[in-house]
Phi, psi and omega in degrees: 000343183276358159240039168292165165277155194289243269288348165273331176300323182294284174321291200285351170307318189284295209292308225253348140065199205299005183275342181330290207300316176282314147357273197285242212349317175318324200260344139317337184281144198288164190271097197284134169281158184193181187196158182259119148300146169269091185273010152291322189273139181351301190221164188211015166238179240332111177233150188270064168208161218288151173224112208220047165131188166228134160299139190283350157255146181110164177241000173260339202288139137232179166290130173143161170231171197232138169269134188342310209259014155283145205303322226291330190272313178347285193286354186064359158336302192267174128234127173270137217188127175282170209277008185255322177327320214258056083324330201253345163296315150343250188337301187281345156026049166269171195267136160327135173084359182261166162264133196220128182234094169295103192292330176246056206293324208292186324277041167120334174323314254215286174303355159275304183277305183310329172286350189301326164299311205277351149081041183030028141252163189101202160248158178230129158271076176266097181255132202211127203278317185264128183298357178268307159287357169283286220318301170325298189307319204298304169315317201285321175311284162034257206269356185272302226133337218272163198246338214223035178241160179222131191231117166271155158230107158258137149284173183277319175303312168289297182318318181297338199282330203283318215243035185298151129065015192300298227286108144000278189226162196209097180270143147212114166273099213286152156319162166169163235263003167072011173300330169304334195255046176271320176321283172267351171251111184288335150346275186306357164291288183344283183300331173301116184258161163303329167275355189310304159355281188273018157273306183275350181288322166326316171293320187318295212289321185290335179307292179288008164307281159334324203255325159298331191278001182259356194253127170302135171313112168102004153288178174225141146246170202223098189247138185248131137226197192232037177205165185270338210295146148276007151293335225240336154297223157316286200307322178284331172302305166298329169291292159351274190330290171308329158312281168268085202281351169290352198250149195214128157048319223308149180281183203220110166297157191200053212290140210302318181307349182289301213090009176314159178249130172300148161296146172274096198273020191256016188240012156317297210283129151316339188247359195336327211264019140289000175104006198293142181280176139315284207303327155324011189251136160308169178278314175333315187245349144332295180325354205275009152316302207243051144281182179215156146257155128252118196249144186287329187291019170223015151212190176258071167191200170269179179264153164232153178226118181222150194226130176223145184210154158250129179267167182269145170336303175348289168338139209274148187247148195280134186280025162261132171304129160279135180277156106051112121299135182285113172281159180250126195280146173276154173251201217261345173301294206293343186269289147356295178288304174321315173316293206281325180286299191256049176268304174314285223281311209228155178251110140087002233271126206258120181269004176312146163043024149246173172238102183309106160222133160329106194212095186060247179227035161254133205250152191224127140266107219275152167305174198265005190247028158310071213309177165295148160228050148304104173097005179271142178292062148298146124209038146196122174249078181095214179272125149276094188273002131130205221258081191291143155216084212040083186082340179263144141278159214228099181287169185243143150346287180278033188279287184309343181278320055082264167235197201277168174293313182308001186256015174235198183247339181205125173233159150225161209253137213252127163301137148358287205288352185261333170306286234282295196291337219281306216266005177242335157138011209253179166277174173237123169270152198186150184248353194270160208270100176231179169255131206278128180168202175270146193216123172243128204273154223219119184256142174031034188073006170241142157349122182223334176171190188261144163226173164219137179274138186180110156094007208069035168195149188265111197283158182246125186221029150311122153337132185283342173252037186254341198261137174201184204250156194229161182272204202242335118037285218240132211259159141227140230262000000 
């Protein structure tokens, strides 16, 4: 407890009263790791990374940690995610086929489980206001697979202008002042002040301004943080509320055996650390019971904070349309070449309710609800099926991440000793009986990158800053 701030011990000494003593004892403990299976990928059994339980939410969440250079994080199998975050994927649960928007996405946890639901239908909206964390989103989007995201650095203020009234559902996982994370980031000690809390509950209320004006009548949003202050809580919720009187409530199911916690609807209030009872409370802020905490001292993860709120059917709905994307059509060499890629290449391969688009010379398959993005920070639209190049197509990486083996025409499933050279960048020499083209080479039964086969060897066409070297060590499953 001694290198917590004096002024934080104090404040939760005040709120949590005889629970305080486990609360702090709680930030001694070691930091349990834990990772998500990908039911987007081919194969999702034996993978070589530690399995030391199941998170009690979810049917993808275990215990365990995964190392960088093992197939299963390669190949996008894992995702690694602490184990109280994948709570909050949980909540927002959309359906295949909805438009869905993570307003603060990077670097990707919260958006890998939500496509993880949508089964690569709908659209997935992932966005992230600094280019340095899209980029980090943008990869992980990637390396999961997913075919039906489109990832911006926006602001939340461009995006409502472009986007009224798009979305289903709407996650913000908001900044916030990070007290949930002091157990493993010492960062989130460092910055913290007594005022911080309500420095970001500011940012927090602008943010979510923003984030109402994308949600369709009879949508939902869903607000998150990674921290205890109730300004950054109950109080932005009850603030929420009051603002926007259209929006109403939901409960958070909380099944006992979890240890989940009700929100403290007696920390609504600003003055909270008088002592306000419950029964002094409006039913407005009773309702704030049906949030969820998470505490490290009652489960095995960090703190969390999560909210589900519905807007009404009601609303008036604004009579301007978001147009379209305009698509940039390929010309007839390039459509020419794309023909022959994927007569060769991919089986059966379904362009439905999607879109062939152009962005320079790199071709993209876009969801078909895809708005216009003319003048938008992309960096990713959908799928990147990859590259013309002087007469030629180039499939991209995330082609390959992408799909199952039975969806190509030739794949090969790589030995321990051909992984090792595969991922370190070399060629693979092979007696196997193949045909000169693209090959998509396969680690455990998933997707790892591209080769073209020619004369009995396989060319390596792993992104060069994708490649390392692995020790001998180091298994495949």
């Amino acid at each position: 407890m001694a290198h917590l701030p004096e002024d934080f011990i104090n404040k939760y000494t005040q709120l949590l009263g005889e629970e305080a003593d486990s609360f702090f004892n709680s930030f001694s403990k070691p930091v349990q790791k834990a990772y998500r299976i990908n039911p987007l990928k081919a194969k999702t059994s034996a993978l070589d990374v530690p399995d030391q339980g199941h998170v009690p939410y979810g049917q993808w969440g275990h215990f365990g940690q995964v190392s960088g250079h093992t197939v299963a994080h390669v190949t996008g199998a894992v995702y690694s995610q602490e184990p109280s975050a994948q709570f909050v994927g949980e909540v927002v649960h959309p359906q295949p086929g909805e438009r869905v928007l993570d307003l603060s996405a990077a670097p990707g946890g919260k958006t890998t489980h939500l496509a993880s639901f949508m089964q690569q239908k709908g659209l997935l909206w992932s966005n992230e206001i600094f280019m340095n964390r899209a980029k980090i989103l943008s990869e992980n989007v990637e390396r999961f697979g997913i075919q039906n995201a489109i990832v911006t650095s926006h602001t939340p203020a461009e995006l409502s202008a472009r986007l009224p009234q798009y979305f289903d559902k709407i996650l913000l996982d908001a900044p916030c002042s990070g007290e949930g994370m002091f157990r493993k980031n010492e960062t989130a000690i460092q910055q913290w002040h007594k005022d911080f809390p309500q420095e970001l509950a500011d940012l927090q209320r602008r943010i979510l301004h923003e984030a109402v004006k994308m949600l369709r009548p009879g949508g939902q949003i869903i607000y998150s943080t990674c921290t205890f202050a109730p300004e950054e809580d109950e109080q932005m919720i009850a603030w929420l509320m009051s603002t926007y009187p259209t929006l109403t409530l939901n409960t958070i199911e909380k099944p006992p055996h979890i240890h989940l916690s009700d929100g403290r609807p007696e920390w609504a209030d600003k003055h909270y650390t008088d002592g306000l009872s419950t029964e002094s409370l409006t039913k407005e802020k009773t309702d704030l019971k049906k949030t969820a905490r998470l505490w490290p001292h009652l489960l095995n993860g960090e703190g969390h904070f999560v909210a589900k709120l519905s807007q009404s059917k009601e609303i008036q709905k604004i009579e301007t349309e978001v147009e379209p994307l305009k698509q940039k059509a390929m010309d007839r060499q390039q459509q020419q070449l794309i023909a022959s890629f994927l007569t060769d290449t991919l089986v059966d391969f379904d362009l439905n309710q999607r879109i062939l688009t152009l962005f320079g010379e790199r071709l993209y398959l876009a969801p078909k609800e895809t708005p216009d993005i003319s003048g938008m920070k992309i960096l990713r639209l959908g799928l990147e099926m990859g590259i013309f190049k002087k007469k030629r197509f180039e499939p991209a990486h995330a082609l390959a991440l992408a799909l199952h083996p039975d969806a190509v025409v030739q794949h090969f499933d790589m030995t321990q000793a051909q992984w090792m050279d595969f991922v370190h960048g070399d060629v693979i020499r092979t007696q196997a009986t193949l045909k000169k083209g693209w090959v998509l080479m396969t680690a455990n039964g998933n997707g790892v990158g591209w080769g073209r086969y020619v004369d009995g060897q396989i060319k390596n066409f792993l992104p060069k800053g994708l490649r390392f070297a692995l020790k001998q060590t180091d298994s495949l499953s």
